[in-house]
N, C-alpha and C positions, 0 to 999 in steps of 0.2 A: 538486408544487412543485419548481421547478429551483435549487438552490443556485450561487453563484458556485463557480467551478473554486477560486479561493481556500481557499476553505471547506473545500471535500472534501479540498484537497491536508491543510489542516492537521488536518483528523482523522484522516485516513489515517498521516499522521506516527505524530499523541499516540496512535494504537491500537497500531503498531509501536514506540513507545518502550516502553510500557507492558505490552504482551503478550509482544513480544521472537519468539524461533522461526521458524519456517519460513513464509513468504509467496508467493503465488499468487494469480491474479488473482479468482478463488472468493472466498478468505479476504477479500481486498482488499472485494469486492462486500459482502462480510456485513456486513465492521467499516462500513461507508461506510450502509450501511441502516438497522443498527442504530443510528449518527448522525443517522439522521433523513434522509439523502440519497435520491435516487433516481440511481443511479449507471449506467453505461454504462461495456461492459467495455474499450472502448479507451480511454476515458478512464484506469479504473481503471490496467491495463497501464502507460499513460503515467506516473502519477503514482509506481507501481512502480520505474518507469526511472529517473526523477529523484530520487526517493530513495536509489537504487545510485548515480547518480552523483555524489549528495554524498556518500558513504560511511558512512549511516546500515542501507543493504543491499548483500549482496553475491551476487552470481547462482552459484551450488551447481548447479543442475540446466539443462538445453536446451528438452528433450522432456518434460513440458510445462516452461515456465519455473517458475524456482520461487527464491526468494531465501532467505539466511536473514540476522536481523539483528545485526548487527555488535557485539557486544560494548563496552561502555562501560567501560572498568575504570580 
């Protein structure tokens, strides 16, 4: 079952608000599954991206990509 890209983005979110740490597109796949998603990892990546560029993550590592997320205080 395909979930709207919506969907996915907003779980993807509430798992990084709520887990916090270090993100990669692995991690992204897991939390996105465990949601119930069937997920694809360019998708995943993308959703990655747009998260750093609201500044909810921020890109740490190249090789593999790797984010960690951005402190709320």
């Amino acid at each position: 079952m395909t979930e709207p890209a919506g969907s996915q983005r907003a779980d993807l979110e509430r798992a990084v608000r709520t887990y916090g740490g270090l993100w990669d597109t692995e991690r992204g796949l897991r939390a996105l599954r465990d949601a119930g998603h069937d997920p694809q990892d360019k998708h995943t990546r993308q959703i990655l991206r747009d998260l750093a560029s609201e500044g909810l993550l921020v890109k740490v590592e190249d090789q593999p990509v790797r984010y960690r997320t951005v402190r709320a205080d």
